[in-house]
C-alpha positions in Angstrom: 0.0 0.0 0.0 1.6 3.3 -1.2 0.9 6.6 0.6 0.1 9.0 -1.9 -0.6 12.6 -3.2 -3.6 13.9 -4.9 -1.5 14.7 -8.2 -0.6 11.4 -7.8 -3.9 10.3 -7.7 -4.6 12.6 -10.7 -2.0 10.8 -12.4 -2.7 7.2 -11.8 -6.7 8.3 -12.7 -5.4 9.9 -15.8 -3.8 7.0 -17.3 -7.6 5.1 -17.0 -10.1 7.7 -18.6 -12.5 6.6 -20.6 -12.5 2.9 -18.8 -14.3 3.6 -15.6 -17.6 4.5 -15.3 -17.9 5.0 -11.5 -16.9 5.5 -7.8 -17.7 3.8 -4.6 -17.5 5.3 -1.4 -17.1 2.8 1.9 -15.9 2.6 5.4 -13.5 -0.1 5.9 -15.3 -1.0 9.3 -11.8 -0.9 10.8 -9.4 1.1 12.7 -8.2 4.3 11.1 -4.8 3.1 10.2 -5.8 -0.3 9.4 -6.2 -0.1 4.9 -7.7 -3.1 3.1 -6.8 -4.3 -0.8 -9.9 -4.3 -1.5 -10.2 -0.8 -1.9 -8.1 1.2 -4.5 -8.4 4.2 -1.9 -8.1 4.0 1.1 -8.2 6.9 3.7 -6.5 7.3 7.2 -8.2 9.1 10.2 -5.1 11.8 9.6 -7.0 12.0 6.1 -3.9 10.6 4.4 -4.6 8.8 1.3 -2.8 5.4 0.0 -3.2 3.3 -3.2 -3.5 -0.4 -2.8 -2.4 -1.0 -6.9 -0.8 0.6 -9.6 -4.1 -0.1 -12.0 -7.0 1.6 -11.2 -8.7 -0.8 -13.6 -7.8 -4.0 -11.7 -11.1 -5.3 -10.2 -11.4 -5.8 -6.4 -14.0 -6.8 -4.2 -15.7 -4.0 -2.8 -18.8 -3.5 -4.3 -20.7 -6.6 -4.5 -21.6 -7.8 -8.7 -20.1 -3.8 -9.4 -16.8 -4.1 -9.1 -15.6 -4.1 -13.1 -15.1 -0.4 -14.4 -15.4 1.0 -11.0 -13.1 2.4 -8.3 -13.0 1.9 -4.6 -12.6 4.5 -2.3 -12.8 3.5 1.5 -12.5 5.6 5.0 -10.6 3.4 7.4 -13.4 3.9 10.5 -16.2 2.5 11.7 -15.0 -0.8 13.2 -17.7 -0.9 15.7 -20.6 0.7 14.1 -24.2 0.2 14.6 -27.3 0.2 13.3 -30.7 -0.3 14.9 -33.8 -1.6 12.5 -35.6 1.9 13.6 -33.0 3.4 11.8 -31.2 5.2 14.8 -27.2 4.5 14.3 -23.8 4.9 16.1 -21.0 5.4 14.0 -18.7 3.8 16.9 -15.7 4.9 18.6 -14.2 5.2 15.5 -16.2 7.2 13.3 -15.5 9.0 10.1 -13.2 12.3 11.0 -13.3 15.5 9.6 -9.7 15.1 8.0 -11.1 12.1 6.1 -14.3 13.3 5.1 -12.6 16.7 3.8 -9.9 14.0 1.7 -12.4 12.2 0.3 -14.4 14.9 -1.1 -10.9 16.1 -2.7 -10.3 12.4 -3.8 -13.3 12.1 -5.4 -13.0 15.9 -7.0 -9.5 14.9 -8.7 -10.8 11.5 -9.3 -13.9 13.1 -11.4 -11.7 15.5 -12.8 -9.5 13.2 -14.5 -11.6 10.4 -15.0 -14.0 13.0 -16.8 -17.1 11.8 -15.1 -19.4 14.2 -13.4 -20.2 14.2 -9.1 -23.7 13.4 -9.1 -25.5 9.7 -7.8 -25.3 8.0 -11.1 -21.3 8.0 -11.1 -20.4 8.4 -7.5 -22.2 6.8 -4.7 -21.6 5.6 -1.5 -21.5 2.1 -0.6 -25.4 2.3 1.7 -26.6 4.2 -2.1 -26.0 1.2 -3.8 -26.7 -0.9 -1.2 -30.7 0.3 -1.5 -30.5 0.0 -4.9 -29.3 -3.5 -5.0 -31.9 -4.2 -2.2 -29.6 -4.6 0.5 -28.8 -1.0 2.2 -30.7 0.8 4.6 -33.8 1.0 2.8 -34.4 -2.8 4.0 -33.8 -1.6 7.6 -37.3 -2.2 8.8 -38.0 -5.6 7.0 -34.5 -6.8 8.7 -33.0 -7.6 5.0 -30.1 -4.8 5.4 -26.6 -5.6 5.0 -24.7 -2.5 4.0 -24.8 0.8 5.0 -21.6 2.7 4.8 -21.5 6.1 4.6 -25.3 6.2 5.3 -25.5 9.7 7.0 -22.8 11.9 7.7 -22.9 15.7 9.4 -22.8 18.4 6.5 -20.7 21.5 7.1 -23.2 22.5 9.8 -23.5 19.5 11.9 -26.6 18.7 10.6 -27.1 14.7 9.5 -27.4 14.3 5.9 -27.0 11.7 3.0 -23.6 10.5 3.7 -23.6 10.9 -0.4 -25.3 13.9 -1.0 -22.4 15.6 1.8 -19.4 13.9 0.2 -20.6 15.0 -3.7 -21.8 18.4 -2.3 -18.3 18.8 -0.9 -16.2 17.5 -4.0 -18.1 20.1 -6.4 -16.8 22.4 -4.3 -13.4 21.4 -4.4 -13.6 20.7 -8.1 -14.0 23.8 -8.6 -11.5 24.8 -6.8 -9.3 21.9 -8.4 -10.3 23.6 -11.9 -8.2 27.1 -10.7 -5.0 24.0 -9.5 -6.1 24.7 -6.0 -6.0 21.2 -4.6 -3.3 19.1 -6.2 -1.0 21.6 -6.2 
């Protein structure tokens, strides 16, 4: 696992346009230096960012049947997480921190950026969006079916619980914009 820069990133994304179609957001359910191979990205609780292979192509298990064309992005947190089937939740004593949320917006602006894909729920969503899709995320909570929920709800800039994806794509249009003027990566 390589620690890397967001030019880096840029790079590495660069290299792959045209040949992937979307991104996953997760939470590794583990420690916040623990990384996994399973995800291309993965993000420390310091908000560091590492690359688990050279080819963002490769296909690794993160996204269950949606893995092919598709990149992982994980937040190592959330090892002891809960969810209750009324739909109250406790992200644990290891939950998401601002320095990772903040890198993954940025990840997923460069990651956009150079893959040429646009933020919005068709090409990036977290791992709980696609979970309810599938029928197997949160949406299942009250018939007990639910398996996945990652990044379900996160707090938005003013504590207020939101759509863990709506916060994370709100937040990477702002830095792509930003990213646009060299801002981030530079």
């Amino acid at each position: 696992m390589d620690k890397i820069t967001l030019k880096q990133l840029a790079a590495a994304a660069g290299e792959v346009r045209g040949r992937i179609g979307r991104i996953y957001l997760h939470w590794t359910a583990g420690w916040y230096d623990s990384t996994f191979a399973d995800y291309h990205v993965n993000i420390t609780g310091d908000g560091s960012i590492y690359l688990s292979t050279s080819d963002l192509t490769e296909v690794l298990a993160h996204t269950w049947r949606r893995n092919t064309g598709a990149v992982g992005v994980a937040l190592c947190c959330c090892v002891d997480a809960t969810i209750c089937a009324d739909g109250s939740f406790s992200l644990g004593s290891v939950p998401p921190t601002c320095l990772q949320i903040e890198s993954a917006a940025k990840v997923i602006a460069v990651l956009t950026e150079a893959l040429d894909l646009p933020i919005n729920p068709e090409c990036v969503l977290t791992h709980a969006e696609v979970a309810d899709i599938d029928g197997y995320g949160p949406a299942q909570i009250a018939a007990g079916s639910f398996e996945k929920w990652d990044l379900w709800r996160l707090p938005d800039y003013d504590g207020t619980w939101r759509s863990g994806g709506d916060v994370l794509r709100g937040k990477a249009l702002w830095y792509r914009a930003r990213h646009a003027a060299d801002k981030i990566i530079s």
